[in-house]
N, C-alpha and C positions, 0 to 999 in steps of 0.2 A: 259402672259395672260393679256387680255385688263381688265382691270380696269372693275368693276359691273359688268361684266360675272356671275361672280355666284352670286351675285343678281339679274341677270338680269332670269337665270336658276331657280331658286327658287320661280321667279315670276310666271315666266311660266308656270313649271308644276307642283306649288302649287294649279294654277288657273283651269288646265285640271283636275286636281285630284278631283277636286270637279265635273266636269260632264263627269267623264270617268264611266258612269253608263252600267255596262257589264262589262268592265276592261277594261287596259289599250288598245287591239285592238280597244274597241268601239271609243278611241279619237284620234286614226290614221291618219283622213285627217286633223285634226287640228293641231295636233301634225306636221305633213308635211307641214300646212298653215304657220302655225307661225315658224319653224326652217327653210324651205327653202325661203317660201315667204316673212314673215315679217322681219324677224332676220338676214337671209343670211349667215347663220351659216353652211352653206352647200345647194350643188346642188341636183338636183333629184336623178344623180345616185346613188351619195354617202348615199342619206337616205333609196335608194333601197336597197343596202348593206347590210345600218344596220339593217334595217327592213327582209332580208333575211336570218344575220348571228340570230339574236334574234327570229326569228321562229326557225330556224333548231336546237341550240342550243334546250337542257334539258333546263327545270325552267319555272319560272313564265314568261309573257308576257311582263312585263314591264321592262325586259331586257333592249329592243329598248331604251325607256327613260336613261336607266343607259349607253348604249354603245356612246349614243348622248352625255349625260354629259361630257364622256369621251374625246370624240372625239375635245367638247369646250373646258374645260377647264383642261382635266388630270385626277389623280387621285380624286380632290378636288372637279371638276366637276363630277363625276359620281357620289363621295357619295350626294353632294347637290341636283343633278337630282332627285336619287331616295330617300332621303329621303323626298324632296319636293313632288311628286309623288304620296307616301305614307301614309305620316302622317297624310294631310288632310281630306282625304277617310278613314281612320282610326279611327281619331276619328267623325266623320258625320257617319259611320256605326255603331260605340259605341255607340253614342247618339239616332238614330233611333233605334236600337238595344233594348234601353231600355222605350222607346215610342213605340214601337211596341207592346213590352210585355204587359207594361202598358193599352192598347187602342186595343188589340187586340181582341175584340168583336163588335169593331164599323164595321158599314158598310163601311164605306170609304176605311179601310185597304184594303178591298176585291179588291176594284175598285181601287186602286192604285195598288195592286198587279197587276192585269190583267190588265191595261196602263204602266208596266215598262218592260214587257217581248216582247212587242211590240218594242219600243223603242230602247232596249235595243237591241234587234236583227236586227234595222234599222241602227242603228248604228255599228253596225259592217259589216254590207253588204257595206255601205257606206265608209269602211275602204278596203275590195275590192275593189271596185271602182276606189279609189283614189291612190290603189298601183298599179293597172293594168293599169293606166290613166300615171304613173311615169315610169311604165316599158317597157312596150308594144311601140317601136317606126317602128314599123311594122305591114304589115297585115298578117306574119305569127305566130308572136308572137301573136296577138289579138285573131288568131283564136285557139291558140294555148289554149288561157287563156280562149276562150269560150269555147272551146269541154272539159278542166278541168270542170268550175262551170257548165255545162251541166250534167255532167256525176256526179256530187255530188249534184246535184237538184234531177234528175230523177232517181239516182239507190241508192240501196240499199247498194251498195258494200262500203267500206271502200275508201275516199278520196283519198288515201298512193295511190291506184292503179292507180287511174287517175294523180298524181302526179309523179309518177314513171313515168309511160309513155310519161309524157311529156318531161321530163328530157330525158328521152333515145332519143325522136325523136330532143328535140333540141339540145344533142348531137352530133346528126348522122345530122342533118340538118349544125351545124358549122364546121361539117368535109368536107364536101359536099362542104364547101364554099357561103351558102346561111345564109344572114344574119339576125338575127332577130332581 
């Protein structure tokens, strides 16, 4: 392990932890900026990966972050990822937590609540973006990933379906020999 690795990890997503407002999906393309682009701790594929094994997996979201740590610096790195990750948001929710309570008749609350659910949902769509923009080296795959968030905009139906389907077609589309 290179030397300040896990200092260098702890910087990192000590610093995300504080504006991962939504969870950790909302800091996605940052989380991608800073390990593939800034860091070079890995290529796109490889964050596609792990961004794909830590959806599919059970558990919290912030998976990603602990499989990254891993991926840097071992077991040593996973626990610093995510306890880095964590603790930050942790205790900034504690302390709002108790400032909320506190102040919870002023007007302001109200109007900070209604600007973080915005936000909060901008950033996660923005976390789309950036792993479709990662994965997508194709225009079958692209259209692939538009007829999915098409079908989980406009219908009511459970996401799983439109996901499923995709999967079977780019299944049967890599049997085919057509690549995406």
């Amino acid at each position: 392990m290179k030397p300040g690795v896990l200092l260098a990890l702890a910087k990192t997503f000590g610093g995300l932890s504080l504006v991962a407002v939504g969870g950790a999906n909302a800091a996605v393309p940052e989380i991608q900026r800073q390990v593939v682009g800034r860091l070079h701790w890995m290529d796109d594929g490889a964050f596609a990966h792990l961004f794909a094994i830590s959806q599919a997996a059970p558990g919290p979201n912030v998976l990603l972050v602990s499989l990254i740590g891993w991926r840097v610096a071992g077991l040593a790195g996973l626990l610093v990822a995510t306890v880095a990750m964590n603790l930050p948001s942790s205790l900034l929710a504690f302390a709002a937590g108790r400032a909320w309570r506190r102040w919870s008749a002023s007007p302001w609350i109200g109007r900070l609540q209604r600007v973080l659910g915005p936000i909060a949902v901008g950033l996660i769509v923005a976390s789309g973006v950036v792993m479709a923009r990662t994965s997508d080296h194709g225009l079958i795959a692209a259209g692939l990933t538009a007829a999915v968030a098409a079908f989980v905009v406009f219908s009511r139906r459970s996401p799983m379906w439109a996901l499923g389907a995709a999967a079977v077609a780019g299944v049967a589309l890599n049997r085919l020999g057509v690549g995406l």
